[in-house]
N, C-alpha and C positions, 0 to 999 in steps of 0.2 A: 675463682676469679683470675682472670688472664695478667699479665705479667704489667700490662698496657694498663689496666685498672687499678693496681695495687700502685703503681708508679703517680696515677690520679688522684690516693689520697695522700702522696708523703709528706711528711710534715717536711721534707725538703724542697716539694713542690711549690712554684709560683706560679702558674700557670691562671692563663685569664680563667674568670668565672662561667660556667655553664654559657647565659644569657646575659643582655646586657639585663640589670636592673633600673625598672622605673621607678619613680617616687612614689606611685600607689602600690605596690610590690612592697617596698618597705615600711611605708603605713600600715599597710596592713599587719605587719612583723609587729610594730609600735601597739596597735587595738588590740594584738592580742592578751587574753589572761596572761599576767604576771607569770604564776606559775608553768605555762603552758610555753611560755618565754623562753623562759628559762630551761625548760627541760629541752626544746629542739636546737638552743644553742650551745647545750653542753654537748649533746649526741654530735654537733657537726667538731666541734673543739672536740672532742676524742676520738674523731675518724682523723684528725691529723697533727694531733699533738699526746704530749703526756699530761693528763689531765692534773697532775699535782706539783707539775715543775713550773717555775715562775724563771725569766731573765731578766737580770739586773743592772741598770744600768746609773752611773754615776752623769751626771753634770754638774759640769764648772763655767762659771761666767768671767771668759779671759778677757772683755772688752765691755765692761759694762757702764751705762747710759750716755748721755747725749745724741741719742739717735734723731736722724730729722725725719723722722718718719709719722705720722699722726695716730698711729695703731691705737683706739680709743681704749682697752685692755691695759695698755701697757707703762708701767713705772719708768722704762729707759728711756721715754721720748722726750726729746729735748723740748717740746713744744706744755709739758706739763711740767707744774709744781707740787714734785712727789718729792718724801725721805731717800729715794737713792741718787746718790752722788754720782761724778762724774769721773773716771778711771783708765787711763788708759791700756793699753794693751798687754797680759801680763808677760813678764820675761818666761820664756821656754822652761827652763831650767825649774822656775818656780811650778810651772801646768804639770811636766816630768813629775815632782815631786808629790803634787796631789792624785795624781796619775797612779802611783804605786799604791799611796794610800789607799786608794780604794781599790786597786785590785788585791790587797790584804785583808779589807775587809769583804770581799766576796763578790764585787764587781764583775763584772763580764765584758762591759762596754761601757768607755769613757767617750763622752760627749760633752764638746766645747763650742759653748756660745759666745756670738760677740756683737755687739748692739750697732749694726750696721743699717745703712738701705743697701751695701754690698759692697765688699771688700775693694779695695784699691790693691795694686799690685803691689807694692811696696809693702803693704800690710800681709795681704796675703803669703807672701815668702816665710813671713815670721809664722803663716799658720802651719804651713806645709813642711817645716821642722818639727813644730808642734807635734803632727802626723806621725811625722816618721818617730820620730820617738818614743810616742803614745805605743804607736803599732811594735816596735821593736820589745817592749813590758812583754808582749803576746794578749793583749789586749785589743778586741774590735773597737774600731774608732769612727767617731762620730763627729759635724761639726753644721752648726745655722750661724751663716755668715749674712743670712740677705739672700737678695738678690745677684746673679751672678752675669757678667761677662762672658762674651765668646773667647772661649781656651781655658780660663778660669778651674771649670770642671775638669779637663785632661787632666791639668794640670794636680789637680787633688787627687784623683784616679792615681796618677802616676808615682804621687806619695803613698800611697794604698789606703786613703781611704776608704773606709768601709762602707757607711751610709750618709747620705748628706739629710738634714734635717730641714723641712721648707713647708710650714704648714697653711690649708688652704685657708685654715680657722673658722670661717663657715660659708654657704651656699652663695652661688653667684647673685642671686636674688638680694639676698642680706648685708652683703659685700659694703658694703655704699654705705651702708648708715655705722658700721665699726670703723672703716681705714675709707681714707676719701687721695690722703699721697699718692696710690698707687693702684692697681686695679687687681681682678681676681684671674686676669689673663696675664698678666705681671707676672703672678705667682706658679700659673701653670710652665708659663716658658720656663720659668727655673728649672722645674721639674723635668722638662722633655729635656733639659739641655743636661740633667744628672742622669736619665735614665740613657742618653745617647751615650757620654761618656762611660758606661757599664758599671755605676755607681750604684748600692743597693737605695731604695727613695724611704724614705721616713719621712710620711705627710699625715695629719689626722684634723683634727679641728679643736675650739672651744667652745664647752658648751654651757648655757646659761647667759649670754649675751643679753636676754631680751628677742633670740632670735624665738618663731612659733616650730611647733613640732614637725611642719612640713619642709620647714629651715633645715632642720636636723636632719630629714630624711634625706633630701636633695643633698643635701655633705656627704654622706654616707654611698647614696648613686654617684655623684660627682668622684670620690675618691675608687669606688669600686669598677666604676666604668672607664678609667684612666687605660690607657693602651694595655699595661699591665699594673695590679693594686699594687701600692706600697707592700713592702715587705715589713715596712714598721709601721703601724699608725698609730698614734698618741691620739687619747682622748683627756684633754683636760677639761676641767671644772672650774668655770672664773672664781679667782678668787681678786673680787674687790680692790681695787687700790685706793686709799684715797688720793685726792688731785687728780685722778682722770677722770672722761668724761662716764664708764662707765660703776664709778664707785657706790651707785646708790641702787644698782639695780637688784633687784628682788631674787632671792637665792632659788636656784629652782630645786622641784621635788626630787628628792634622791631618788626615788624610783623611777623617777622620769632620766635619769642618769644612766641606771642598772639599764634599764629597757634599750638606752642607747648602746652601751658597751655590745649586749644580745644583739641588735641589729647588726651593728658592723664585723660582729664574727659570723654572722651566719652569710652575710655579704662578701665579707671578706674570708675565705675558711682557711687561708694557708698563710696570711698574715700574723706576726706578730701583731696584738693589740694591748697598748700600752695603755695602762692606769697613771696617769700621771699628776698635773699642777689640781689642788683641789684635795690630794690624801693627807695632806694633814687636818683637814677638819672633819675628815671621816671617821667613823667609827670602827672599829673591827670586824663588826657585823657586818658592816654596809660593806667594805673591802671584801670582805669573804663573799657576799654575795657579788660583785663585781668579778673575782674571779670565777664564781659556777656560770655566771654570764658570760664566760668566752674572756676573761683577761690572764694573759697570761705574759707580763711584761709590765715592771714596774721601773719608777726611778729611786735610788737605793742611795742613800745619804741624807745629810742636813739643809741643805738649800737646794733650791730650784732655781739658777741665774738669780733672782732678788727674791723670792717669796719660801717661805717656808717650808720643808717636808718635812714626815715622821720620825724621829732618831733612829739610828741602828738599832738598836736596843729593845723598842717596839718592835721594828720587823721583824728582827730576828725571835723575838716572844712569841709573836702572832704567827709566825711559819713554824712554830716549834707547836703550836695548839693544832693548827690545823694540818700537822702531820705533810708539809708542803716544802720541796726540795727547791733549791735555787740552783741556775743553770748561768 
């Protein structure tokens, strides 16, 4: 193999995909047997990763609710009557300090959220010590502020962040009936304006909305035919809120989940893809198979901004059964 092709599958590669992918390309990924899934999305996740190492990342929610945003998902919007409270921004010092925490417990990347439609500059300052901070630990840093401002992004680039986090949450089709605030070309500008700044992009969706499986695919094309994919993509799993509008919808089939996670690595093959909102009401099993499906990138702590994750304790059980190293 020439030097040029070995360089084609590094796991350090980001490099756009072969072709663009269409939405019946990836359906058809979707009809496949289960097993059949599964095993062509492991072979492409072992041409460019280490098939038993998992990276870990913590989040903290330094600004949580009051958003005026109408995201039907979500506990922080000031426009629903959820259990989470209103908070504001947390002091530095205080983020520093959960910061370390979890890079002692085996973190790799600290990601901070703040329940914005997109930071104010005044605000922003205080995130961008955050930054530096964070990054100073030797820690990759992360943060989902919203929606951003022209300069906004330099300006985080120039604290060094790492990757900014802006997810599409699902298909421009579907768009409309979860968030009606803001649009699904809202969310892509963020995106060009992190990937101009030379910001790493952590974009993925949610899934179980209510959206149909052609929903899911179209996310999947939508995120993989991006100029170039995310180098992170989070796939969550709704987890219900009550008081929002989507708290009564019907939980979809975990295999219809696994089958997702499979698409978007074989779509996406040099992307991290993150298991994320959604593992604490998984099982162990269904996790393990979520990783031979192409995950290899979890969130690693007790909260997720307001909803639940697995404790340490479990993870680190469950990576000790399945012989699975953390990076």
């Amino acid at each position: 193999m020439q030097a040029s092709s070995l360089a084609a599958v590094s796991c350090e590669s980001q490099s756009a995909p072969v072709h663009r992918w269409t939405v019946d390309e990836v359906l058809a990924l979707y009809e496949m047997p289960l097993m059949d899934l599964l095993w062509r999305a492991q072979g492409v996740h072992r041409q460019h990763f280490d098939a038993n190492a998992i990276q870990r990342s913590t989040l903290l929610s330094v600004k949580t609710g009051g958003c005026s945003e109408d995201c039907g998902y979500c506990s922080q919007s000031a426009r629903y009557e959820t259990e989470t409270g209103r908070e504001r921004l947390m002091p530095v010092e205080e983020v520093v300090a959960a910061a370390k925490a979890a890079k002692d417990k085996g973190a790799s990347r600290f990601c901070m959220g703040a329940a914005w439609k997109g930071p104010k500059d005044n605000d922003l300052d205080r995130v961008l010590d955050m930054v530096r901070e964070v990054k100073a630990l030797g820690m990759q840093t992360c943060v989902t502020l919203g929606m951003l401002k022209e300069g906004q992004a330099e300006k985080l680039k120039e604290a060094g962040l790492d990757y900014y986090n802006h997810n599409l949450d699902t298909d421009k089709e579907f768009y409309g009936q979860v968030i009606k605030s803001h649009t699904h070309d809202d969310r892509l500008d963020t995106l060009d304006q992190v990937r101009d700044a030379g910001i790493n992009v952590c974009s993925g969706g949610i899934i179980g909305m209510g959206e149909s499986r052609k929903n899911r695919a179209a996310l999947i094309v939508q995120l993989a035919n991006l100029p170039k994919p995310p180098e992170s993509v989070p796939i969550n799993n709704l987890v219900p809120i009550p008081g929002t509008p989507l708290a009564d919808v019907p939980r979809l089939d975990p295999f219809e989940f696994v089958r997702t996670i499979a698409a978007a690595r074989i779509a996406m093959p040099t992307s991290w893809v993150r298991l994320s909102a959604g593992r604490q009401e998984m099982s162990d099993e269904l996790q393990a198979m979520c990783f031979l499906a192409g995950a290899n990138s979890m969130f690693y702590g007790d909260f997720l901004l307001t909803t639940g994750n697995p404790d340490i304790e479990r993870d680190d059980a469950l990576f000790a059964r399945l012989g699975m190293k953390a990076i």
